[in-house]
C-alpha positions, 0 to 999 in steps of 0.5 A: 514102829512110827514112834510113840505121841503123847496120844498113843501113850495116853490111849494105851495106858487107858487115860480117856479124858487125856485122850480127849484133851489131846484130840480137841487140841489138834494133837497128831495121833501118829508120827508117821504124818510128820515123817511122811511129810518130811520124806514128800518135801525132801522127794520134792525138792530132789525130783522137781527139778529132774522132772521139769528138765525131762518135761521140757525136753520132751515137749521141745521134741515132740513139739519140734518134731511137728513143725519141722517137714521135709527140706523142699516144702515148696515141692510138695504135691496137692495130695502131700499138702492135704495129708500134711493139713490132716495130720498137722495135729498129730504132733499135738498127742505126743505132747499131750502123751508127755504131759500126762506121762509126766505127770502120772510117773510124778505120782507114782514116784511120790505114792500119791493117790489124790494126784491121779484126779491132777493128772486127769484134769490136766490131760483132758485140759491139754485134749481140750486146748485148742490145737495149733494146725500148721498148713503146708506152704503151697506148690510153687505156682499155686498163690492163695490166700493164707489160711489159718486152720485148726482142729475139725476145720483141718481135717475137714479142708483136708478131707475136701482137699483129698476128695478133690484131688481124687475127682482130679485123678479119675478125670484124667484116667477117663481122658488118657482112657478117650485119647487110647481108644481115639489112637485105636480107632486112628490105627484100625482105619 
């Protein structure tokens, strides 16, 4: 169904020293590599361009949609500037989502098994990346130095920064609660 080389007429008609002479010579056994060939680069030629323009589209989404935050940055509370700081990576998987997904719907498309290792090792190099965590802009009021953070060090610092802002809380109930029983016992006697 491939059509007939000069291989596959040689072998079926049983001319063995013919067979060999082709073989040494670099003679293709089957069309189907050349028409295979063919049809990959016209795919090529016809998807790549499709497939760069929705791979960009995609990371110009999801990677807008990481830096962009509320309207009132300079209002955010402690609490809201430590789960921003914790959750500034998270726009980083979407990105890495779309790369793999990209990647893998290219390999689907054009039937090709080698590219699987191509998109493992692209997605583990995007994981792998240093990730760029953008840390609130702090409370009016609240000066600091500015501090570039990113990766472990972000959820670190956030996870400071929560445990701070709860030791904070607790500190403030147990003050509301002394000044209720200080109104109390003002009231009993």
């Amino acid at each position: 169904s491939d059509g007939f080389t000069a291989l596959k007429l040689a072998a079926k008609y049983g001319h063995e020293r013919v067979v060999e002479v082709l073989q040494q010579h670099g003679a293709q056994p089957s069309m189907a590599i050349c028409l295979l060939l063919l049809q990959y680069s016209l795919r090529v030629v016809a998807v790549l361009p499709v497939m760069a323009y929705a791979f960009s589209v995609l990371w110009r989404l999801f990677s807008e949609q990481g830096r962009r935050g509320r309207p009132h940055r300079l209002r955010r509370t402690a609490r809201e500037r430590a789960m921003a700081l914790l959750f500034a990576d998270a726009a980083d998987g979407p990105i890495i989502f779309a790369l793999w997904l990209t990647l893998a719907l290219a390999c689907w498309f054009f039937n090709v098994i080698g590219c699987i290792s191509f998109v493992i090792a692209t997605a583990t190099t995007a994981m792998l990346w240093p990730s760029d965590a953008r840390a609130a802009e702090p409370a009016r009021g609240e000066r600091g130095r500015p501090r570039r953070r990113g990766g472990a060090d972000a959820e670190a610092e956030a996870a400071r920064e929560c445990a701070r802002l709860e030791e904070r809380a607790r500190q403030e109930q147990r003050e509301a609660r002394r000044a209720e029983a200080e109104a109390a016992k003002a009231a009993k006697d």
